[in-house]
N, C-alpha and C positions, 0 to 999 in steps of 0.2 A: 424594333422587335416589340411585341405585346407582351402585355403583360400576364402571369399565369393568376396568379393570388392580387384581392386586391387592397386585401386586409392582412397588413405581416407586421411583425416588430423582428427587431435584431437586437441580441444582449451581446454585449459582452463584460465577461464575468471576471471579477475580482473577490478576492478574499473576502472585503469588507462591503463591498457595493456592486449597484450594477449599473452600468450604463446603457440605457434600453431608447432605442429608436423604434417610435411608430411609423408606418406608411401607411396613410389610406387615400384611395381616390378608385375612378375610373380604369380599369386594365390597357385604356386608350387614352389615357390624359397624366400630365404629369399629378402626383401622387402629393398631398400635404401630409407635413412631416411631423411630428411630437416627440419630445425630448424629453427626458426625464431621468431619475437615478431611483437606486431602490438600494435599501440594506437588507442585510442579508441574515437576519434574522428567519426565526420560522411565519413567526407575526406579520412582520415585513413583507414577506414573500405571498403567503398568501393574500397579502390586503394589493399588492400590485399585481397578480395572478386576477383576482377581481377585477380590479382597476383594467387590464387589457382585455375581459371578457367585456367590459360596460364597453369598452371602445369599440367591439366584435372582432377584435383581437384574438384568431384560434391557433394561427401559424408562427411558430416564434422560433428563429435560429442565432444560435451560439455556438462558441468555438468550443473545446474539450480542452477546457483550461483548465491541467491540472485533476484535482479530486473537489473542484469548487464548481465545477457545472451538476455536479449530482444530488447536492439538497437540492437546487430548483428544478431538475427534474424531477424528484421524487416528491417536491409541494406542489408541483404546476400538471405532470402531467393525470394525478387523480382528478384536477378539475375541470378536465376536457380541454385543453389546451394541447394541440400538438408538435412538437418539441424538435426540431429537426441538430442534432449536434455533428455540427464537422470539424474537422481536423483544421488545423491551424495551418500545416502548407498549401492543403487545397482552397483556402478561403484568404489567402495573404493581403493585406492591403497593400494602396501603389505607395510607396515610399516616400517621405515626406510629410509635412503636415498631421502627423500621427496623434491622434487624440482619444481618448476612449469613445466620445460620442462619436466619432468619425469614425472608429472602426464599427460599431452598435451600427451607423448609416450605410456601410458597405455592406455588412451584413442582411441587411435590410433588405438592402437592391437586390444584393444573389438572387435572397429568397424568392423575392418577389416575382420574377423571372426564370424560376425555378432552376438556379445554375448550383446550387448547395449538395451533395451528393451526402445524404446522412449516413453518417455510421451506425452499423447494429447495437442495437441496444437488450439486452438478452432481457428473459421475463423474470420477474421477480424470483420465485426459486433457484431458476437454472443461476441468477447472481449468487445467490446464498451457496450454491456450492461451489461456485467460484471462489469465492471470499473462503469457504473453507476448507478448500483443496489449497488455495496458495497459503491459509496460514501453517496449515499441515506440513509444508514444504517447507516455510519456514523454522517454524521449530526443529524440524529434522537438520538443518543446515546448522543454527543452531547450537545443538547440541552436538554436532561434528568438530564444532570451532571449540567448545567447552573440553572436551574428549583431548582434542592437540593438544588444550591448554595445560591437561593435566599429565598427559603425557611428558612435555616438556619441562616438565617444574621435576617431574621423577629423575627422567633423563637428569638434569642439571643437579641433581643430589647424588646420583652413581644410581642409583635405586633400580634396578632393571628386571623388576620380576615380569615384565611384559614379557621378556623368553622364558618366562618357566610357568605365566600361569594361559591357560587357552583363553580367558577373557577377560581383561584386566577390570572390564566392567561388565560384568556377571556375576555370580552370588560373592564366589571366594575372592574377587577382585574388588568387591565392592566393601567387603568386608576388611580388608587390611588398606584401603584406602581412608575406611575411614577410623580407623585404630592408628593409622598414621598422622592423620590430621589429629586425634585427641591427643595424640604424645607419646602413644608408643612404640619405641625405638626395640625393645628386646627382639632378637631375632624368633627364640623359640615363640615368642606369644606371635609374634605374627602368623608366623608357618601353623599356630594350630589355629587361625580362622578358616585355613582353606580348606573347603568342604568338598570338592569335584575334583575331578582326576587333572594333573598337570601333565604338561609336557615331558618334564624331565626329571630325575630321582629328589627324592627329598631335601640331601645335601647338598642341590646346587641352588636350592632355592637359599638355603642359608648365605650361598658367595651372594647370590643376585640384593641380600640386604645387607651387607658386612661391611656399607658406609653408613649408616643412618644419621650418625652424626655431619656429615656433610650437606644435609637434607637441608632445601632453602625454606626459609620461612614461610614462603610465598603460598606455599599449599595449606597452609593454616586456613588462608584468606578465601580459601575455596569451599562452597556451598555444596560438599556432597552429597 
C-alpha cells in the first residue's frame, strides 16, 4: 500500500513530555525515522512546533490523552501545523513491547497511510461556550448537593420548617437559615424573618422549630 503523506510525525502525549516520531521519505520507499521528546511547556512546545516545521513536518497525530493533547493543539495548530487527534481505541497499539516512542512510531504509520479517522475539533468560540455551558451545569449540580446538605443537617436537628415555608431557599428561608447559623434559637425571632406567604398557619411554624436545641452543630459550618 502507498503511502498518502510523505512528511508525518506521531506524538504521543503525556503530562510532562512528549514522545514525537518523525517519518520522512518517498510515498514509495520505506520512510527514515526521527525520534525525539519534548516538554510541555508553552516555550517547549512552540520551539518543537518549529523544530517539525524546519523538518517540513505539517501533519502531526496524537491520541486525545486526556485534557493533555490540548495546549499542543492550541500552540501548534496557530503555526500551520495540521493536527489530526484520535481516539485512543481507534489507534490501539499491537500489544507487547509498549513504549512511548513505539506508540509516537505507530502513530506515525497510521498517519502516514491515512488510516487515522480525526475527531472534530469545534472552533475556538463554539469551544468557549462549551466550556461555559458545562461549567454552568456544574455549578447548578453543585449547588443541588449544597441544598441536600442543608436540608439534611435541619432534618437531623427536628428543624422542619421545609413544610411550613414554600422555599426554604428563598427570601424568608434564607433568612432564618441564616439567623440559625448566627445562634438564634428563639422561636418568635425566627417566625418574624419570614417575609412571604407560607404554607401553613403561623402557629405551625412555631411546632416545626420547638427543638432548636437539638440542632447539630454541623450547620454552623455551612457558608450560607
Amino acid at each position: 500500500m502507498q503511502a498518502l503523506r510523505t512528511h508525518v510525525a506521531g506524538v504521543d502525549v503525556h503530562k510532562k513530555i512528549l514522545a514525537i516520531t518523525v517519518l520522512r521519505g518517498k510515498a514509495d520507499q520505506e520512510p527514515e525515522a526521527l525520534q525525539f521528546e519534548c516538554d510541555t511547556f508553552t516555550e517547549d512546545l512552540m520551539a518543537c512546533g518549529q523544530k517539525l516545521l524546519e523538518l517540513g513536518v505539517r501533519d502531526v497525530a496524537m491520541e486525545s490523552t486526556g485534557v493533555y493533547w490540548k495546549p499542543v493543539h492550541n500552540v501548534w495548530t496557530p503555526m500551520g501545523i495540521r493536527l489530526a487527534v484520535a481516539q485512543a481505541a481507534h489507534v490501539k497499539n499491537v500489544p507487547g513491547r509498549k513504549t512511548d516512542m513505539n506508540d509516537s512510531h505507530w502513530l506515525a504509520e497510521l498517519h502516514r497511510f491515512g488510516l487515522i479517522r480525526p475527531s472534530m475539533i469545534p472552533e475556538e468560540e463554539f469551544q468557549q461556550m462549551r466550556l461555559l455551558s458545562r461549567h454552568r451545569t456544574n455549578l447548578v449540580a453543585d449547588m443541588g448537593r449544597i441544598k441536600n446538605r442543608v436540608q439534611k443537617v435541619l432534618e437531623d436537628g427536628n428543624v422542619k420548617y421545609g413544610s411550613i415555608v414554600s422555599d426554604v431557599f428563598g427570601k424568608s428561608g434564607l433568612n432564618i437559615l441564616r439567623a440559625i447559623a448566627d445562634g438564634f434559637t428563639d422561636a418568635d425571632y425566627l417566625t418574624s424573618q419570614i417575609t412571604t406567604r407560607i404554607k401553613k398557619k403561623e402557629e405551625t411554624m412555631y411546632e416545626s422549630e420547638a427543638s432548636p436545641k437539638g440542632l447539630p452543630t454541623g450547620l454552623h459550618s455551612i457558608n450560607i
